[in-house]
N, C-alpha and C positions, 0 to 999 in steps of 0.2 A: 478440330471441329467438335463442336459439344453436342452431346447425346440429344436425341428429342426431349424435350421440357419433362413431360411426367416421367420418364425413366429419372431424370436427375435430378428430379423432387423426390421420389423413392426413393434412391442413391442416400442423397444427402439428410432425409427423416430418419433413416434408419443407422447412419455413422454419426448425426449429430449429438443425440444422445451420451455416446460413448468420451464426447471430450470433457476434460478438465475445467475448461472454461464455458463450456455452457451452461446457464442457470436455470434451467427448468427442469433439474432431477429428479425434484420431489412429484411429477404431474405429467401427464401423458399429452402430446403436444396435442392439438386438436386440427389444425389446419399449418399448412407451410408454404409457403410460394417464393419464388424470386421475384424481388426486388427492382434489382437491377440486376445487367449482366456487360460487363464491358471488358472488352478486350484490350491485353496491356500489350502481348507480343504473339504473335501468329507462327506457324510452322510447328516443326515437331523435338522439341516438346513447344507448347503454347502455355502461354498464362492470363486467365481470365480474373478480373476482380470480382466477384459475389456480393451485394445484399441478400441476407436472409432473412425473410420477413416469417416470423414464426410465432402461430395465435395460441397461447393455454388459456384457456377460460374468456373472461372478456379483455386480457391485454392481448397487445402484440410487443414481440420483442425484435430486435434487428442485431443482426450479427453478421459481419465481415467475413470472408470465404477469400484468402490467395486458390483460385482451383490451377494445376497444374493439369496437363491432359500430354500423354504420350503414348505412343504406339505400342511400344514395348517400355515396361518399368522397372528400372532396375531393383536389386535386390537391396540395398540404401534405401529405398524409397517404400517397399512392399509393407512397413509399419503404418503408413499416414496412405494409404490408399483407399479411395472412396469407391463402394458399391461392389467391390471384388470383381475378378472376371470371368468370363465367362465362356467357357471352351466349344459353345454350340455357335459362338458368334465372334469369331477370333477376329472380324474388322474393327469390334468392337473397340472404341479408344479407354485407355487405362486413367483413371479419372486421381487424384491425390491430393493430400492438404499443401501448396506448394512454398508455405513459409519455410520447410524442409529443404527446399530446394536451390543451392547455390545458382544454380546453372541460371535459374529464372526471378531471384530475388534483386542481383543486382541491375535488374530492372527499373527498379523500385529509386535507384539511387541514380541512376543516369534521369531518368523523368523529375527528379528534386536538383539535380544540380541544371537541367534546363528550363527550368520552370516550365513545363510543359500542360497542357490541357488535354484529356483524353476523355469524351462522353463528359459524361457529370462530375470526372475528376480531376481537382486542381492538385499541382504539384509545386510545392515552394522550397525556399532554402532564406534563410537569413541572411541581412543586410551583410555582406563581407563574406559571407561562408562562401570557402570552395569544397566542395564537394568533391573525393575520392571515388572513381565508379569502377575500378580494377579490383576492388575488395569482395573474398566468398563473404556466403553468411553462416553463421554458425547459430541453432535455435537454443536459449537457455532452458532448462529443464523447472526450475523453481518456481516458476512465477504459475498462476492458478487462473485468474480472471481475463489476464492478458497475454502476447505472447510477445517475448522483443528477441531480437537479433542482432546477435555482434559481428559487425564487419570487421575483420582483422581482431586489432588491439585498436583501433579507431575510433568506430562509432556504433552504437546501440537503438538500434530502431525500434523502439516500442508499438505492436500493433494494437488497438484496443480492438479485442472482437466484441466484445455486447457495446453497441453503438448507442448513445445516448445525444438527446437534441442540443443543438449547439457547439459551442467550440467546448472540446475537453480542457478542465480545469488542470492538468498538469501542461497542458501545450502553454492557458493563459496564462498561470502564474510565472511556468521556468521562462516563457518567453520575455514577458514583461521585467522577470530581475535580470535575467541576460543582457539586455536591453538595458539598466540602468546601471549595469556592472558588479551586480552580488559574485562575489566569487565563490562563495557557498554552496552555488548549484553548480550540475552541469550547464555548460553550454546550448542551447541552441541552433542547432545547423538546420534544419529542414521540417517539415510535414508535410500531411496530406490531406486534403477533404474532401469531402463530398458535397457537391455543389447542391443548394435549400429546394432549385428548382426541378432539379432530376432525380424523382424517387426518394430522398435524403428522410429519414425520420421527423414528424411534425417540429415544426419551431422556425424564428425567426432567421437562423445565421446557419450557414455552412457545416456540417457535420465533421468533427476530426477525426479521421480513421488511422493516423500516425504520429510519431515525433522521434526526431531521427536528433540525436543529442552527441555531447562528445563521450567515450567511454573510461574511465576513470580504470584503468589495469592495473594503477598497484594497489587498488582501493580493501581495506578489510573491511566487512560490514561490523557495526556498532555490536550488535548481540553477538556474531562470533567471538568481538573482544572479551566481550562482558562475562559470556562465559567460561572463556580460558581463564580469567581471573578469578570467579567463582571457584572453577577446580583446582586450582594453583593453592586455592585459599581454604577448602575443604581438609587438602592433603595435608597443610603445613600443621607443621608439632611441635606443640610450645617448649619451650627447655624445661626440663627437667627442675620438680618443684615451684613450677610455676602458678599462681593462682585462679583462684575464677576467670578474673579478669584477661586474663591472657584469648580466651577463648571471644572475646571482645574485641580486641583489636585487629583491626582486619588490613591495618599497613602493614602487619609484622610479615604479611607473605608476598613473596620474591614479585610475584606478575599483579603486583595493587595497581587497581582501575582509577583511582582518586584524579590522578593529574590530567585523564582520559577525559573524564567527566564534566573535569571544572572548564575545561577548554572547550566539549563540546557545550557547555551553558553558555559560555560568550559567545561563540560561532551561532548557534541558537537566537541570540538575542540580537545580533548582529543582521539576519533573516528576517528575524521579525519587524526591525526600521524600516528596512528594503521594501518589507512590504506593504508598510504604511507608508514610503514615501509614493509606491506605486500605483497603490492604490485608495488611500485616504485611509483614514479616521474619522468616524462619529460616534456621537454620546449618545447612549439611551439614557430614557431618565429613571429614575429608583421604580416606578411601577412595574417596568418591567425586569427589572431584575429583581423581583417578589414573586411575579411571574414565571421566571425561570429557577427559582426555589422552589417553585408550588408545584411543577413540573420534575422536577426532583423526586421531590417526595412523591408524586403519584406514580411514578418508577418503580423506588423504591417496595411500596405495597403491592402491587403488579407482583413483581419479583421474588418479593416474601411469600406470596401465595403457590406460586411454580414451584420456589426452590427453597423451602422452608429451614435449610439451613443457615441461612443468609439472617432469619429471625431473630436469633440474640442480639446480632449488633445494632438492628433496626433502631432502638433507642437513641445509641449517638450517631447512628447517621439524619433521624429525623433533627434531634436536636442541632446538628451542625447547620443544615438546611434551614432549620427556625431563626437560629442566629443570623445567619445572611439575608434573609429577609428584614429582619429586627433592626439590621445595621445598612440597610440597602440604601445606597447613594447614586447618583448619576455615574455611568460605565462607560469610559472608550471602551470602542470595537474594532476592530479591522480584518483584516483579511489574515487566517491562519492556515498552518497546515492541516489540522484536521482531523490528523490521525499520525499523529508522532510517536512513535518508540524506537529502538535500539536496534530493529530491523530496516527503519528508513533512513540510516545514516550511513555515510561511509568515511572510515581515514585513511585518509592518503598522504602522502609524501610531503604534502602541503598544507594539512590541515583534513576539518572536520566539513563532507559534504553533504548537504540534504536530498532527500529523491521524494518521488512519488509525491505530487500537491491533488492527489483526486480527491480525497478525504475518506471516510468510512464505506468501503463498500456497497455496508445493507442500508445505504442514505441515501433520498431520493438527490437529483441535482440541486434541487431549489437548497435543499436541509444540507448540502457541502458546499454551496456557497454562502451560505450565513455566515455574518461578521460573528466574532466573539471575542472577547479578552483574549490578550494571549495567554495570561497563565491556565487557560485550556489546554494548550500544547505542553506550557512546562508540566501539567497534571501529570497529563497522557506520558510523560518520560520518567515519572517520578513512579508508575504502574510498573512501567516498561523495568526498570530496577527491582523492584518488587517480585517481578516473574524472572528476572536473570538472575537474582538472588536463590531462590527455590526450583528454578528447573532438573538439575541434575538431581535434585533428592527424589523428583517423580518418576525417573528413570532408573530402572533398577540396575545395580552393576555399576555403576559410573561414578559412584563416591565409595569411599572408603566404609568399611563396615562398622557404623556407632550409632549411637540410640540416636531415636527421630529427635529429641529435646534437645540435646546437643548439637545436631546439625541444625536444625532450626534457632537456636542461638545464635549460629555462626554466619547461616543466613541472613539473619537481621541485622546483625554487626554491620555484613560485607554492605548490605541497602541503606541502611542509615549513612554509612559514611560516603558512599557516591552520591546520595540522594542529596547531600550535604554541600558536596563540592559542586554537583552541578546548578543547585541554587545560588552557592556564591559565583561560579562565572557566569550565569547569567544577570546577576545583580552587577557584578563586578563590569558586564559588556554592555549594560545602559538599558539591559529593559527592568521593565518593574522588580520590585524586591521582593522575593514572597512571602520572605520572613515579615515584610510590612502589611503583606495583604492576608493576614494568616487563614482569616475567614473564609475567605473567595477561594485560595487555591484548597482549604480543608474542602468545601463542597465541591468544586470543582475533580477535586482525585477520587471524592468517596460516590461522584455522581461514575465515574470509573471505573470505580472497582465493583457498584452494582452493575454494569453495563459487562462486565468480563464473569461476574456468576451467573448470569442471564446466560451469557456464552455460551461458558464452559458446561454449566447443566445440560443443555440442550448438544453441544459437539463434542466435548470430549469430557467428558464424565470424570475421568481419572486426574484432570488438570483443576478440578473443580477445589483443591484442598488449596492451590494456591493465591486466591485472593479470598480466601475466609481465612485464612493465616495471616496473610499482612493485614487484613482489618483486625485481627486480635489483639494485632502489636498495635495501631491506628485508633483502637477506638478505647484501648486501657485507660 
């Protein structure tokens, strides 16, 4: 049984704060209420689903709550517990985050394998999927805006807690290539939503509050590789009277990412059909892609203004910008991922997988559903190189001891030659060639790498040397 309402509106104002994924740190909430409140399972322990309807200034924002409630809470659980207790009122029920919660998540997975209906919430499963419901859950720790759960070595339930209007863009897109047979994603087994009619955030269609996929277990992520090859390649020592040149070539060391690379650019390109078969193609015509150059550039100055070290290179990134305008033609568009680097990937046993299609975080829904070229994404991977190339040099301790010029040579090497290979397997797997589209993907990577000094000034200050370095190399 749950507390009287204003106790667990205090409760919950005062613990929501504290988590990871709520996004109103910067700002003091102003008003909070529930939403919704439906019950998944009764008894003790019980598991209530939560809307949180939470007002800073003139938004409101809505965020997901699994509440667990038990009489007594074990000591497992005493981390993720809401509103603490309270020895003057020992009836009192022990309140918790219950995504924590084996005992009460495989709830979650029995109401998706029976397509079940509870209050305002639908439960589904994909056309064939049978659904496992004997599996604990285990919470991953990495993840920041969202929280997912691994069932066994099985399946990975992705919860979104800031709930946004309409179906979530990673449910539409892995669903739809699933669906058309991309083997590049996970699978599709299940979701969950929130019915438009009950309490659900403004908008037309159903709210996604989950997606329950297949889990990839022998998966490494893309940037773990990237960087074991980066330090493989820091370490290595060229023979003896070797010349400049040696310090250049970045095959010479034992764990070279090249063959990595080139494979994930076909896999890459191979995504990107999929998802023009699934969801179309259209042409904008040259104005607005003059438009999206002039939008560049007003970026760019913005940025130069904040972060004034960005200013030297300003010259050729305007002049790249003027050239794409200068040269502007009619533009296929389609549906991309959005926000592609070398953390959204994984290899497996079988190849190169893609994850996560939400797009950019700090984007509203409208601005990550926007079509664009795809060499938007090969940009965004070609960045994503650029910061695997230089991370360990920002990290003290973790490379060998030699002047910053010479690891910064070595760095560039190792980028340029992945950078390399993954444009020919993405040429080589049928999407565009970028060596053909030199202009597009130039503005497109330098509209990037102002987007990541923008970043990096404002969150991590110390990371800030790495894209004013790869544009050193970039705009010579």
């Amino acid at each position: 049984m749950l507390p009287p309402e204003p106790d667990l509106v205090r409760d919950i104002a005062e613990w929501l704060p504290r988590q990871r994924w709520f996004g109103g740190k910067d700002g003091p909430i102003h008003e909070l209420a529930i939403g919704t409140a439906t019950e998944l399972h009764s008894g003790d322990p019980a598991l209530h689903h939560l809307v949180i309807d939470v007002r800073r200034d003139d938004a409101t924002d809505h965020y997901q709550l699994l509440l667990g409630v038990r009489r007594d809470l074990p000591d497992r659980l005493r981390h993720v517990e809401i509103g603490g207790h309270c020895g003057d009122r020992p009836a009192r029920p022990r309140l918790y985050d219950a995504a924590h919660d084996p005992d009460l998540t495989r709830v979650l997975l029995d109401a998706m394998a029976r397509e079940a209906s509870v209050g305002p919430l639908r439960f589904h499963h994909a056309g064939g999927a049978r659904i496992r419901t004997d599996l604990a859950s285990l919470p991953m720790t990495a993840e920041q805006s969202n929280t997912s759960l691994l069932f066994g070595d099985e399946y990975i339930c992705k919860l979104f807690r800031r709930l946004s209007p309409g179906v979530n863009l990673d449910l539409e897109v892995n669903l739809a290539l699933t669906r058309g047979g991309c083997t590049h994603v996970p699978a599709v087994l299940g979701w969950i939503e929130l019915d438009r009619g009950h309490g659900a955030p403004a908008g037309g269609e159903p709210v996604t509050l989950a997606l329950l996929s297949d889990y990839l277990h022998t998966g490494v992520d893309g940037w773990s590789l990237a960087i074991a090859s980066v330090r493989d390649w820091f370490a290595h020592t060229p023979p003896p009277g070797g010349d400049e040149w040696a310090e250049l070539d970045a095959s010479a060391a034992g764990g070279d990412f090249a063959a990595e690379a080139e494979r994930l650019g076909a896999a890459t390109a191979e995504v990107h059909r999929a998802l023009a078969d699934a969801f179309g193609v259209t042409v904008v015509p040259a104005a607005e892609v003059r438009a999206m150059a002039a939008r560049m550039n007003t970026e760019l100055t913005g940025t130069c203004r904040t972060v004034p070290a960005l200013a030297p290179h300003a010259k050729a990134l305007t002049e790249a910008y003027l050239d794409l305008a200068a040269r502007a033609e009619p533009l296929p568009v389609q549906r991309v991922h959005g926000d592609y680097h070398l953390g959204q990937v994984l290899r497996t046993e079988s190849g190169w997988t893609v994850l996560d299609f939400e797009g950019e975080p700090a984007r509203t829904q409208s601005e990550r559903r926007a079509l664009a070229h795809p060499l938007r994404d090969v940009a965004g991977m070609l960045r994503s190189f650029e910061y695997a190339a230089r991370y360990l040099i920002t990290k003290a301790g973790t490379v060998p001891s030699e002047s910053g010029p010479r690891l910064e040579t070595r760095a560039h090497a190792w980028a340029a030659r992945n950078r390399a290979a993954f444009c020919r397997g993405y040429a080589a797997g049928g999407g565009p060639d970028p060596a053909a589209h030199s202009v597009l993907i130039r503005a497109f990577e330098f509209e990037k790498a102002v987007y990541e000094v923008r970043y990096e000034a404002q969150n991590r200050p110390a990371w800030l040397a790495v894209p004013l370095k790869s544009l050193a190399h970039l705009t010579a």
